[in-house]
C-alpha positions as a printed Julia matrix, in Angstrom:
212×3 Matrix{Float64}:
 -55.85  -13.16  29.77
 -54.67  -16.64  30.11
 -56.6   -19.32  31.96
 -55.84  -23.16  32.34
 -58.74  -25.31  32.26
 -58.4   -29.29  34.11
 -61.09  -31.09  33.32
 -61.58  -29.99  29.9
 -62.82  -32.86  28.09
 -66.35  -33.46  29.95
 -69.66  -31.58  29.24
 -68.85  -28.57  31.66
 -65.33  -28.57  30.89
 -66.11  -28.07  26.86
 -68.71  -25.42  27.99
 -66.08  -23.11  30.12
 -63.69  -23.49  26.81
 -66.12  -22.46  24.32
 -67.0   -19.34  26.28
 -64.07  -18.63  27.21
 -62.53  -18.7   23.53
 -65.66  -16.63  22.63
 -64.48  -13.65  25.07
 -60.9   -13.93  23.38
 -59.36  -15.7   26.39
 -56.08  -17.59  25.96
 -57.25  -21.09  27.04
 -55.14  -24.23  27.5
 -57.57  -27.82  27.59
 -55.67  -30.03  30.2
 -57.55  -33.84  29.54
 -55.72  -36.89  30.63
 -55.82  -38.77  27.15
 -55.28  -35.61  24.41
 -56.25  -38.29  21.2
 -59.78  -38.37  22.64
 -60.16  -35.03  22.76
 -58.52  -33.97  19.54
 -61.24  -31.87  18.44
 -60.94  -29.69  21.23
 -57.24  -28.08  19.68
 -58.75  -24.88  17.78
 -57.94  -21.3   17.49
 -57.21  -20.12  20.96
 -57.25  -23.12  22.89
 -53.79  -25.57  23.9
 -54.54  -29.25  24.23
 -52.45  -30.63  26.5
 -51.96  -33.8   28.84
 -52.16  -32.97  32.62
 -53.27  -35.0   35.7
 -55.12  -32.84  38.16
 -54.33  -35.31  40.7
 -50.77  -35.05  40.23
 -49.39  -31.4   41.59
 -46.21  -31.34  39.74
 -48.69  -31.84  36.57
 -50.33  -29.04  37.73
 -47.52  -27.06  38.45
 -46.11  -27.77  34.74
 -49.8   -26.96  32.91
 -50.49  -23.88  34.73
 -47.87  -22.17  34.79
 -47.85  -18.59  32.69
 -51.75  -18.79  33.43
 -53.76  -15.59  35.16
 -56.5   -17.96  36.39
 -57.34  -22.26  36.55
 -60.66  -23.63  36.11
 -61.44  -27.26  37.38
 -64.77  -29.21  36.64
 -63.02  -32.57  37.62
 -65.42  -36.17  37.63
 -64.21  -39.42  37.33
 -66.75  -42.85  37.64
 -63.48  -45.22  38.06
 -62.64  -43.41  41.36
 -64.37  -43.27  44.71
 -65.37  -40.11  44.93
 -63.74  -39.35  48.44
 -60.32  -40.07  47.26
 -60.59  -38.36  43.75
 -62.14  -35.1   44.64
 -59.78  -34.89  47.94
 -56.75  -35.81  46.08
 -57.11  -33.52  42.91
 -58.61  -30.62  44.95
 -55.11  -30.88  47.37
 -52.88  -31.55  44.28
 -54.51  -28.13  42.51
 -54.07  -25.84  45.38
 -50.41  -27.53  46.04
 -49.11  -27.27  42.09
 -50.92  -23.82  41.14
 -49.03  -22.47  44.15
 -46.11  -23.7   42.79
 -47.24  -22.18  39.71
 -47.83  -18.85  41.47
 -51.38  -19.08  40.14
 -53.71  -16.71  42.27
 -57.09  -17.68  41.61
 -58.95  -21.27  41.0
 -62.94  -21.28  39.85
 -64.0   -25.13  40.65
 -67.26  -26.44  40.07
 -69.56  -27.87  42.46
 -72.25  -30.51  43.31
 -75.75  -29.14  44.49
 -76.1   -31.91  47.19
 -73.69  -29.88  49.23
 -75.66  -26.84  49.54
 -78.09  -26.2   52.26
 -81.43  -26.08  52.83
 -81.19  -24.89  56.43
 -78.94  -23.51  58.81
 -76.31  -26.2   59.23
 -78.77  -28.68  56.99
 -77.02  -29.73  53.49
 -79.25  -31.48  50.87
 -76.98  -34.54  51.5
 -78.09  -34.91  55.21
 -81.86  -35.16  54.43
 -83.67  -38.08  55.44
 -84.98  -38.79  51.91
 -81.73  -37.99  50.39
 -81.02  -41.52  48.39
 -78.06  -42.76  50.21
 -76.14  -44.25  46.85
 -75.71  -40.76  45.96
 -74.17  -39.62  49.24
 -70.76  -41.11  48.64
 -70.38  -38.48  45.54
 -71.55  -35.48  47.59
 -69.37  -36.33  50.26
 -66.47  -36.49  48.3
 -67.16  -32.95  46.76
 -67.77  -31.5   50.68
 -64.28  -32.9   50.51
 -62.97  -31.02  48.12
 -64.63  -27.96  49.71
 -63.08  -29.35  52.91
 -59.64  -28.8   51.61
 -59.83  -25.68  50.15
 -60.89  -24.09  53.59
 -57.53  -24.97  54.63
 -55.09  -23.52  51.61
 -53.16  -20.87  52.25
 -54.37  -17.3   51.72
 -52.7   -16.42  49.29
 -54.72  -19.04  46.56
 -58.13  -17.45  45.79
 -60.66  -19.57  45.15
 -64.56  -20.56  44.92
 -66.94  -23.06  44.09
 -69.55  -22.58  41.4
 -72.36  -25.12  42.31
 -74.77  -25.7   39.51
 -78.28  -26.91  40.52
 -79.3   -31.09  40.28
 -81.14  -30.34  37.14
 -78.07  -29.29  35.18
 -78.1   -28.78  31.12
 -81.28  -30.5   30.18
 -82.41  -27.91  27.97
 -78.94  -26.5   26.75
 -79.86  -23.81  25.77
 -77.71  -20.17  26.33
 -79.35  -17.49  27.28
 -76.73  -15.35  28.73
 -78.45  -14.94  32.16
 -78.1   -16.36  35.43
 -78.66  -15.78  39.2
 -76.02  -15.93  42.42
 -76.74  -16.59  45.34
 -74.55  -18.13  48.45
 -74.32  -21.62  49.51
 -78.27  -22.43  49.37
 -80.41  -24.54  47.57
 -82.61  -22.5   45.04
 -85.87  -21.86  46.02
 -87.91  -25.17  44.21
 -84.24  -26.54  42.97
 -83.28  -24.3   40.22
 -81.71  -25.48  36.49
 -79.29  -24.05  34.06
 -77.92  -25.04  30.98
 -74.04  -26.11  31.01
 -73.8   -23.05  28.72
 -74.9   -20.78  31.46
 -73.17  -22.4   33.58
 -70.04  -22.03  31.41
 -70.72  -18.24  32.0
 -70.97  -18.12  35.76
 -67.85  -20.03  35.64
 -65.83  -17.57  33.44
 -67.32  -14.36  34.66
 -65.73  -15.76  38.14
 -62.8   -16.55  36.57
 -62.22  -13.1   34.41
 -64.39  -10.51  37.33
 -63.11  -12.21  40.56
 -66.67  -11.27  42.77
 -66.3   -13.91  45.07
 -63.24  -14.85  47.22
 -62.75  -17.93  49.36
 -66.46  -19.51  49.06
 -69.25  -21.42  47.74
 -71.71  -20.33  45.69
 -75.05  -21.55  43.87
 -75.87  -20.34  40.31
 -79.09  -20.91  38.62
 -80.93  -19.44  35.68
């Protein structure tokens, strides 16, 4: 199995590579600037230059690929633009691609903590933040509208993300709700929600929250 991953220079990104490798995947790193990332070219894994924002790039660097992984952040950006931009340019170019299936990861401010409630509409939600959230509900935003024919979902790591680091091989699933007290998880576990999604399609067309 083959599976293209954008993104793949940041903390997630190297995660979902190095588990992926691990499970004998096919993997091909898509960064913007490949000489910063040089030591991510190893057994089983393509370095390559791509711009997720750019859908003929994406076309080109997923092409031949069973699945695409995207765990996308820029700071140079405003988040609105970036995360709408790259999120229509992936399901435009891995059409084009005939890729089925795309495993992006979330933000947890755009889960809920009650019916209709996301954690970015609370009143004590610090309002510097909300730009970034808002630009992943976004992303989410656009997805609900591609065709059927692109499978895709949203793995939404908790706000207390890889402190620890520490792989333990477990994790929990849930739908688009805040964890009960917040949650963590290590990118590592993370990096295994993310490629058990992306090797065992369980969940089509939605968001989800994983925690350990």
């Amino acid at each position: 199995m083959s599976v293209v991953v954008f993104g793949a220079g940041g903390r997630v990104g190297r995660a979902v590579v190095a588990e992926a490798v691990s499970r004998g995947l096919a993997v091909t790193a898509v960064v913007r600037t490949p000489e910063r990332h040089a030591d991510l070219a190893a057994p089983g894994v393509e370095l390559v230059a791509g711009d997720a924002g750019d859908p003929d790039s994406v076309a080109r660097t997923g092409a031949g690929h069973a699945v695409a992984v995207a765990a996308l952040y820029r700071a140079d950006v405003a988040a609105a633009e970036f995360y709408r931009t790259t999120t229509s340019a992936l399901v435009t170019g891995l059409q084009g691609a005939d890729v089925p299936r795309l495993v992006t990861v979330g933000v947890a401010t755009t889960l809920a903590v009650a019916p209709g409630v996301l954690v970015h509409d609370g009143p004590e939600f610090p309002s510097e933040y909300r730009a970034f959230s808002l630009g992943h509900q976004a992303a989410l935003e656009v997805l609900s509208g591609a065709p059927r024919r692109l499978d895709w979902v949203v793995v939404t790591p908790p706000m207390d993300l890889g402190h620890d680091g520490v792989r333990t091989g477990r994790y929990r699933i849930g739908g688009p709700v805040l964890p009960e007290g917040g949650g963590h998880i290590s990118h590592a576990d993370l990096a295994i929600a993310v490629v058990d999604e992306a090797e065992r399609p369980a969940h089509h067309r939605t968001q989800v929250a994983v925690w350990a």
